[in-house]
C-alpha positions as CSV (number, residue, x, y, z in Angstrom):
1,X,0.0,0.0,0.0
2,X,1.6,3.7,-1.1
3,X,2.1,5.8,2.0
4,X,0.5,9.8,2.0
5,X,3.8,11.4,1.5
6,X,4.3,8.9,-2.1
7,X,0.7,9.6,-3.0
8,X,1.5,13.7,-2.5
9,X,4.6,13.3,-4.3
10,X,2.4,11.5,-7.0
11,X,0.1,14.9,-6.5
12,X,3.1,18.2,-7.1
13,X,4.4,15.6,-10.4
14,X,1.0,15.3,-11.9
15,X,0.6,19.5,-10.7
16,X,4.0,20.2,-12.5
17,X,3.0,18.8,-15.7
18,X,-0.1,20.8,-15.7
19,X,-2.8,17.7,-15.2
20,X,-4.6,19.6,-12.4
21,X,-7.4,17.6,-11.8
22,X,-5.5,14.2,-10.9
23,X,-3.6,16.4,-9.0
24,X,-6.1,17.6,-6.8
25,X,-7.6,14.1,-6.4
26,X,-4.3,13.0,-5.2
27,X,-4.0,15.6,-3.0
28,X,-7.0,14.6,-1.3
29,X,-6.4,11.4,-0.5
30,X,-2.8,12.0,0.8
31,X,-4.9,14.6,3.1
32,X,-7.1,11.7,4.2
33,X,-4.5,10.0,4.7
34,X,-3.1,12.4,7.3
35,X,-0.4,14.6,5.3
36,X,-0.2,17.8,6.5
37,X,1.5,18.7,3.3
38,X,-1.3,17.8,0.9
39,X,-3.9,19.5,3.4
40,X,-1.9,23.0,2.8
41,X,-1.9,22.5,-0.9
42,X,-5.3,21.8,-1.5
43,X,-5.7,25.4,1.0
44,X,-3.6,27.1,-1.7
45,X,-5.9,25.7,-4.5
46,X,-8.3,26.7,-2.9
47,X,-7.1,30.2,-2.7
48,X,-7.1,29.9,1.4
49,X,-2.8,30.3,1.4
50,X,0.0,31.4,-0.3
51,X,2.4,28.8,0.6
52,X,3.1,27.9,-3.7
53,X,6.4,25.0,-2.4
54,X,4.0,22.7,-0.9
55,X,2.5,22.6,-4.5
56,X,5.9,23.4,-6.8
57,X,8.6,22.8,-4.5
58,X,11.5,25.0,-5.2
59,X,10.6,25.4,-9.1
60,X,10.8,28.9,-9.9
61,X,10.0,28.0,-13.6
62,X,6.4,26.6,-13.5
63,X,4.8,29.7,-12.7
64,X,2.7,31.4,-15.7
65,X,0.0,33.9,-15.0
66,X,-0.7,32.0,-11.1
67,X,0.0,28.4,-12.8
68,X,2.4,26.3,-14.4
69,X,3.3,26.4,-17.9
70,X,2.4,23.4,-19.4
71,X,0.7,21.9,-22.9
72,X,-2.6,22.4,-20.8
73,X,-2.3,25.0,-18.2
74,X,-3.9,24.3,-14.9
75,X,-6.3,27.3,-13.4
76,X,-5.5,27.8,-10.1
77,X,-7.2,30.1,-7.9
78,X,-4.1,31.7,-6.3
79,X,-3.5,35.1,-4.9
80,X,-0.3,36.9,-6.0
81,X,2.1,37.7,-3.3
82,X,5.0,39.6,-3.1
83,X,7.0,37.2,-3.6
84,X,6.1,36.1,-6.6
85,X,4.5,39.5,-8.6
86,X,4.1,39.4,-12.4
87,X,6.9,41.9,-14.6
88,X,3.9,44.1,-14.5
89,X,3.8,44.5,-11.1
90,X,7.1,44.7,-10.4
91,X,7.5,47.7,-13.0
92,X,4.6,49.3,-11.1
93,X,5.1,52.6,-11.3
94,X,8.5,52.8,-13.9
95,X,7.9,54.7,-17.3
96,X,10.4,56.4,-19.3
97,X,10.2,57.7,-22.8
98,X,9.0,56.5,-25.5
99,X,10.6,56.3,-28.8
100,X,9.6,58.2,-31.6
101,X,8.5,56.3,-34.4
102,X,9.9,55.4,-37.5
103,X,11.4,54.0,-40.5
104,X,12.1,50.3,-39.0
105,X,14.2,47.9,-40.1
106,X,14.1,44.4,-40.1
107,X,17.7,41.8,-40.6
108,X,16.9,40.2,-43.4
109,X,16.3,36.9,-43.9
110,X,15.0,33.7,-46.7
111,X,11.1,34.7,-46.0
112,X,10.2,38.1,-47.0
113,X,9.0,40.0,-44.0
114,X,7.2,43.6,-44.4
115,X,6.2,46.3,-41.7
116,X,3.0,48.0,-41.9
117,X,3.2,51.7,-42.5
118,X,1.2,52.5,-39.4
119,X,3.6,50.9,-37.1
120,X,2.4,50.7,-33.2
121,X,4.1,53.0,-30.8
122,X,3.0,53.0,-26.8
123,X,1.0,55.9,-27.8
124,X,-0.9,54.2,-30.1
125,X,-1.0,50.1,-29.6
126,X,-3.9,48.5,-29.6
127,X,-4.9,47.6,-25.8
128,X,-7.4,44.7,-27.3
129,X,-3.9,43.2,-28.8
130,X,-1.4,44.2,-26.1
131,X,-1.6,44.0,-22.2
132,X,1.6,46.9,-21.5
133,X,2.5,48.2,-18.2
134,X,4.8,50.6,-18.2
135,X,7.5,49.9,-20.8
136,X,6.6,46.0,-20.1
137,X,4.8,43.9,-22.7
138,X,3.4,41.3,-20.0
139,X,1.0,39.9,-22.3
140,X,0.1,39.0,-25.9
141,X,-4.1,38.6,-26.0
142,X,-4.2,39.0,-29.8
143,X,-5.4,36.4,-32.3
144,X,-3.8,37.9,-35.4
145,X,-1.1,36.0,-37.3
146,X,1.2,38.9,-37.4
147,X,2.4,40.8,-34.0
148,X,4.4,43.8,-33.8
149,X,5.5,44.7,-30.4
150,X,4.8,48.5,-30.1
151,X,7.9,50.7,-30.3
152,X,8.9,51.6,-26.4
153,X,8.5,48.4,-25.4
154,X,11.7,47.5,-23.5
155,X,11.1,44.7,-21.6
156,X,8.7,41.0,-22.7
157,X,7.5,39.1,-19.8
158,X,8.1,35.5,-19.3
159,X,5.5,34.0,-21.4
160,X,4.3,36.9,-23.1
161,X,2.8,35.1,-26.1
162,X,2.2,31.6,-24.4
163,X,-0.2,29.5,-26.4
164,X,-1.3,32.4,-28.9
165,X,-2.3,29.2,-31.1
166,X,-2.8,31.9,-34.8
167,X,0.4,33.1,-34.0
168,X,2.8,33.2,-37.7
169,X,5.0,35.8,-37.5
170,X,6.6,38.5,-34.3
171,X,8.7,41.3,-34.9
172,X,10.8,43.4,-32.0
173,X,11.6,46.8,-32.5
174,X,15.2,47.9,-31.4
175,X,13.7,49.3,-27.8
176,X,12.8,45.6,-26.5
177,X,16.8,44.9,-24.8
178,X,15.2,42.3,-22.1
179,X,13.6,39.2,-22.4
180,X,12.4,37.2,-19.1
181,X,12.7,33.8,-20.6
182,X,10.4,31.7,-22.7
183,X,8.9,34.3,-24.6
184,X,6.7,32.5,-27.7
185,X,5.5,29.0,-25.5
186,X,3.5,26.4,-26.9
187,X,3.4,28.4,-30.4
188,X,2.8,26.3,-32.9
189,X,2.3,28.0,-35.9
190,X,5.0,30.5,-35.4
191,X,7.6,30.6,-38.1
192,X,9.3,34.0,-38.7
193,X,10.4,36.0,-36.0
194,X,12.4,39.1,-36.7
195,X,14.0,41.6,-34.8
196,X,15.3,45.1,-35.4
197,X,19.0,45.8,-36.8
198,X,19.6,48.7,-34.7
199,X,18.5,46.4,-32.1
200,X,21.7,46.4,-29.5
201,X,21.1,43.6,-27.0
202,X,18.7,41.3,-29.5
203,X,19.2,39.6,-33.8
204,X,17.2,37.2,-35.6
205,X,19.1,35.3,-38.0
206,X,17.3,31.9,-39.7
207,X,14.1,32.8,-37.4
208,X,16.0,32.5,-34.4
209,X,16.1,35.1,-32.1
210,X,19.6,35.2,-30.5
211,X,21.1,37.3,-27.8
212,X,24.4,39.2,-29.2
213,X,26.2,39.5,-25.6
214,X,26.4,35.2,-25.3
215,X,25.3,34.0,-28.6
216,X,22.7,32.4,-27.2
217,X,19.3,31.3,-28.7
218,X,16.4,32.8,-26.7
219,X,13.7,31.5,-29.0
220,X,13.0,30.0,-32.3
221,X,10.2,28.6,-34.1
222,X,9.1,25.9,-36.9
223,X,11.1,27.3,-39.5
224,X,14.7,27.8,-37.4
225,X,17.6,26.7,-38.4
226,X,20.1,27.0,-35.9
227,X,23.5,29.4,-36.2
228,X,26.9,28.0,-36.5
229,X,27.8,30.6,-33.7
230,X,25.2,29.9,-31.2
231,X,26.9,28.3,-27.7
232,X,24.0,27.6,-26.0
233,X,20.0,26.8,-27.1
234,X,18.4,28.9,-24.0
235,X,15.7,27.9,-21.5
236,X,12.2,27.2,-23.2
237,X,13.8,27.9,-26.4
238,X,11.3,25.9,-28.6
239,X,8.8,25.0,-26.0
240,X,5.7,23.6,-26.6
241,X,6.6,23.9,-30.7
242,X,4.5,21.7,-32.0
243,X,5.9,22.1,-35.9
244,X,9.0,21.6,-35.3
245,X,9.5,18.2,-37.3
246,X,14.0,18.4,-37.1
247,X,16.7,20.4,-36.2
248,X,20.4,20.4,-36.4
249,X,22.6,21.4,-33.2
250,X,25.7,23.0,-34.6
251,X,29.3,21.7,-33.2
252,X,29.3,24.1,-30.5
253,X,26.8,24.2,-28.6
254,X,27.9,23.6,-25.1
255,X,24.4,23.7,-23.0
256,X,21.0,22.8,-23.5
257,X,19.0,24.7,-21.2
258,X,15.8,23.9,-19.5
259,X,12.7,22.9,-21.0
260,X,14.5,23.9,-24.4
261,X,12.5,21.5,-26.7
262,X,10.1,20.4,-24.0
263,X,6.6,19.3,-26.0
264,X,8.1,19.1,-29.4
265,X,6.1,16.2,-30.1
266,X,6.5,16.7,-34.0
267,X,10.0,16.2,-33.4
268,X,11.3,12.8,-34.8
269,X,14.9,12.6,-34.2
270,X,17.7,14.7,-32.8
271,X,21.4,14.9,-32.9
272,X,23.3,16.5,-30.0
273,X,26.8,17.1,-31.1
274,X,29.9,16.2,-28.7
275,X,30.4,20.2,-27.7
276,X,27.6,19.5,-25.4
277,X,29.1,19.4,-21.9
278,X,25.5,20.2,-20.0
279,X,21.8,19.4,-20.7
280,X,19.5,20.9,-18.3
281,X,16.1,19.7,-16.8
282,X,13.1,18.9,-18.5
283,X,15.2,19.6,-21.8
284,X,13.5,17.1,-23.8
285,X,10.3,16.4,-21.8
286,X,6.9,15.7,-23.6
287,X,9.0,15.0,-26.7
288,X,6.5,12.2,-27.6
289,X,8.2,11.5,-31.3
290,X,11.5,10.6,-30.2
291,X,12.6,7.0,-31.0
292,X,16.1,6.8,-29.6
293,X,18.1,9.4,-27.9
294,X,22.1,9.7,-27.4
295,X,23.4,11.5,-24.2
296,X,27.1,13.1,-25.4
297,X,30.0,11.8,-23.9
298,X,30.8,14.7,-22.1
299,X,27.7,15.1,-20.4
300,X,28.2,13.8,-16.6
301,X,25.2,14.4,-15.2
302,X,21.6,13.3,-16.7
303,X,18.9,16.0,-15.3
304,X,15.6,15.2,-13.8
305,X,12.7,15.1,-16.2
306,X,15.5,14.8,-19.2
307,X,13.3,12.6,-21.3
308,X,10.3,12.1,-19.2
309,X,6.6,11.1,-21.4
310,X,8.8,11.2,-24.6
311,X,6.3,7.5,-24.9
312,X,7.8,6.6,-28.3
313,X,11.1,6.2,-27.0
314,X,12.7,3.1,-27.6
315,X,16.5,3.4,-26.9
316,X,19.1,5.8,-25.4
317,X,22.7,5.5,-25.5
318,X,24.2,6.4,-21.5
319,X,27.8,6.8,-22.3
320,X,31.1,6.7,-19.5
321,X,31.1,9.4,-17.4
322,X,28.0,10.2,-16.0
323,X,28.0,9.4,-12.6
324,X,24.0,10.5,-11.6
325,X,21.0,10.0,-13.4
326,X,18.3,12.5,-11.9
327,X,14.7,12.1,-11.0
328,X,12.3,11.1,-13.2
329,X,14.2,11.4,-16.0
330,X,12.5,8.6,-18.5
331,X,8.9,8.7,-16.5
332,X,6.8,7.2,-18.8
333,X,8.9,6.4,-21.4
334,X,6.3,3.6,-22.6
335,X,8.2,2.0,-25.3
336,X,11.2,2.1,-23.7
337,X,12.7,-1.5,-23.9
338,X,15.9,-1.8,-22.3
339,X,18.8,0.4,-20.8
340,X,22.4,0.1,-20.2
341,X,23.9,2.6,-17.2
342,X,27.6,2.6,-17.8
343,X,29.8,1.7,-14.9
344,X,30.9,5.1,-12.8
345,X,26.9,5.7,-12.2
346,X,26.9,6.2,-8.4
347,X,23.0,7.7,-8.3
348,X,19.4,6.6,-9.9
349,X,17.3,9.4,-8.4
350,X,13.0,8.7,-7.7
351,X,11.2,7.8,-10.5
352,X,13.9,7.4,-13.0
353,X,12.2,4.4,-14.8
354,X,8.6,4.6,-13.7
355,X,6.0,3.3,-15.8
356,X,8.6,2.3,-18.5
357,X,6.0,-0.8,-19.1
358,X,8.1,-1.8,-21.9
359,X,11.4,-2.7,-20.1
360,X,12.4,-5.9,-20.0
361,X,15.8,-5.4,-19.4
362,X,18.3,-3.3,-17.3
363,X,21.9,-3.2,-15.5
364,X,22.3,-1.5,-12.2
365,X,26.7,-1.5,-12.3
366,X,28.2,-2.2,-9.0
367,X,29.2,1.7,-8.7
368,X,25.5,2.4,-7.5
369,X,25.4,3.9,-4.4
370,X,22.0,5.2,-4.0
371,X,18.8,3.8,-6.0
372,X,15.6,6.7,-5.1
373,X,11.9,5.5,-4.6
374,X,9.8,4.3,-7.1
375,X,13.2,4.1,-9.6
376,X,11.2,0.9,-11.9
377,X,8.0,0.9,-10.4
378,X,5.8,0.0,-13.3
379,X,7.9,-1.7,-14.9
380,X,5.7,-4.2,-16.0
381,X,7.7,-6.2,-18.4
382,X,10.7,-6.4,-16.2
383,X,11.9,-9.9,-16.2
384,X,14.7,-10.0,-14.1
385,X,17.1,-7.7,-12.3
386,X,20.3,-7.8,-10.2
387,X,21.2,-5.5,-7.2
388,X,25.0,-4.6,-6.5
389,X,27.0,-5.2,-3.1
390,X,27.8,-1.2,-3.6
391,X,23.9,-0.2,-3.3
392,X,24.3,1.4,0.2
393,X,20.2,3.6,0.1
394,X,17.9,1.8,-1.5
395,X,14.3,3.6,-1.9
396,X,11.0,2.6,-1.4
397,X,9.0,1.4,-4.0
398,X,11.8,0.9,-6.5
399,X,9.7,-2.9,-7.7
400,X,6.2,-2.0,-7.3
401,X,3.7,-3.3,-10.1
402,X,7.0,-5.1,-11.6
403,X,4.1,-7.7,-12.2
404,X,6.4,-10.2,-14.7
405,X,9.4,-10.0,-12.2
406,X,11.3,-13.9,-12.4
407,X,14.6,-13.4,-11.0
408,X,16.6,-10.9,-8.9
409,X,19.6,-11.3,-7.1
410,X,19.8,-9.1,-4.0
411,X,22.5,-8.8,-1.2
412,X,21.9,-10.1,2.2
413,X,22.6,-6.2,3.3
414,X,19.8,-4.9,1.7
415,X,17.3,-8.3,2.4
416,X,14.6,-6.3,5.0
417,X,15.1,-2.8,2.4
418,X,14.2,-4.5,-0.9
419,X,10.3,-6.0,-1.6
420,X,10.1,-7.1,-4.7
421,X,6.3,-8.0,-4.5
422,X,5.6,-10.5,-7.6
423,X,9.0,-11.9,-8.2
424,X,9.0,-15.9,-8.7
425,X,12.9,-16.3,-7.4
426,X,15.0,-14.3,-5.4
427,X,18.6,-14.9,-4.8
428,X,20.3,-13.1,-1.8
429,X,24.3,-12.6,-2.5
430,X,27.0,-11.8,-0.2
């Protein structure tokens, strides 16, 4: 039987993802089953507190207009605090000058791109298109295919144009020099974004708009092809972008950032060249048309939620070196069939291989130190499985639901730590 603190465990992942309503009802059984933690979320559901960590943890990334961003957002009823106020409310207050219009210019690119003649300034934007505080764009409500952000805009807010689903093209004038991450979310029609010349902090080259201080890519689209210059693909870079079908990853690139293809689920295959020395979480999550995936060799550390419900997975190449494979990483990888961790891999966080129903076959190398809860639970097609001498913490629930378990060899240390529920033979080594 799953304890209350597993069940509200269950309850913030399901939250994260944005599937609110299993979250709540997980919640509430946890809270019936006396945990104080679940009781306080379901208060700040219910709009009753503001403590967000019982619900997100220490996430600063999930929040989106007072929920998470996710493929289907979850409507919260939660009071903003201090803490945690919108770029509009923090600019409460701040104006400064507004540019005068005029001739602009765009860099040019493959697809012709032209401005209107009546350009939008902050004197004269449309409120209906454009939510503005200030000299802060906090918010996209338009349904037209073409956006231009009003001339005095300096800052966009994180998520400014999240799921704006007619979306084609966006164009910034040279004013906007700060972005708060994750600008065009879960866009999936976008496929041109351009940004001023004369703009100093910002350029668009090949529909990707790149930051000219790092040579970083803040965001692309569809259509991008990706620099030869660009040293790092940024945090939500392509999130929730639906068309993209490929891209190449130019010898280079040294990080992927978080949720930087997160819900591509047009995207079929992916290359990451050997520059890559860091991938950051949730990088790849959602990516639900992946069929095999390669972690570079100089990566040392997998992230949590790397690969997580990316369901047509079938293989991924772990090479030497990494020594720690975080949580959740491959939740849900349905398809998933069998997994090699190199030897050097000390830790195999929670959840690493739950609900990987197609695994029949995997290798825990006798450098494991810790293996987290629920690591295979649901691993329905597990046949057999073989627990190192070095395993010093071993989690609970790492073999539930393993329903076609035969075989496992465990050490006599770790005899009263280890059920393994439905297995027909178990060995104990010394």
């Amino acid at each position: 039987m799953r304890t209350a603190k597993q069940i509200y465990d269950e309850a913030k992942r399901l939250m994260f993802l944005g599937r609110g309503d299993e979250a709540i009802a997980k919640f509430t059984l946890a809270a019936s089953m006396g945990s104080e933690d679940a009781e306080k979320a379901l208060k700040v559901i219910r709009g009753e507190s503001t403590d967000f960590d019982v619900i997100f943890g220490d996430s600063e990334d999930v929040f989106e207009d007072g929920g998470p961003i996710c493929p289907q957002t979850v409507e919260l009823n939660i009071p903003k605090t201090d803490e945690r106020k919108s770029d509009c409310e923090r600019n409460d207050g701040m104006r400064s000058e507004e540019s005068e219009p005029g001739e602009q210019k765009h860099a040019s690119d493959d697809v012709e791109f032209k401005l209107p003649s009546d350009y939008p300034t902050l004197q004269n934007y449309d409120k209906e298109q454009f939510d503005i505080d200030g000299v802060v764009l906090c918010k996209y409500k338009g349904d037209r295919a073409d956006a231009y952000i009003p001339i005095g805009v300096q800052t966009i807010g994180k998520g400014a144009f999240n799921e704006c689903a007619t979306l084609r093209s966006v164009y910034l004038p040279a004013d906007v020099t700060a972005i708060n991450g994750r600008p065009f979310p879960n866009c999936p029609n976008l496929e041109i974004i351009r940004a001023d010349e004369n703009n100093p902090r910002y350029k668009t080259e090949n529909n990707c708009l790149i930051d000219r201080q790092t040579d970083a890519l803040i965001a692309g689209c569809r259509n991008s092809v990706i620099p030869s210059y660009v040293k790092s693909v940024g945090s939500g870079a392509f999130y929730g972008c639906t068309g993209l079908k490929s891209v190449k990853i130019p010898d280079g690139v040294t990080a992927i950032d978080d949720y930087a293809f997160a819900f591509c689920t047009g995207l079929k295959s992916l290359n990451l060249p050997d520059s890559v020395t860091s991938i950051n979480y949730g990088a790849f999550s959602g990516c639900k048309g992946l069929k095999h995936f390669t972690v570079p060799d100089k990566v040392v550390e997998i992230p949590l939620f790397m690969c997580d419900e990316c369901t047509s997975l079938e293989s991924v190449y772990i090479p030497q070196g990494v020594d720690s494979i975080g949580d959740w990483a491959f939740w849900n990888c349905v398809n998933l069939k069998s997994v090699h961790l190199p030897v050097g891999v000390i830790f195999i966080g929670d959840g690493v291989f739950y609900g990987c129903t197609s695994l029949t076959s995997a290798n825990i190398p006798n450098t494991v130190e810790v293996i987290g809860d629920d690591a295979f639970h649901g691993c329905a097609s597990l046949k057999q499985i073989a627990i190192p001498s070095s395993v010093k913490k071993f989690g609970a629930f790492v073999f539930w639901d393993c329903l076609a378990l035969e075989l496992a060899w465990i050490p006599e240390s770790l005899k009263k730590d280890v059920y393994v529920e439905y297995c027909t033979q178990v060995i104990y080594t010394k």
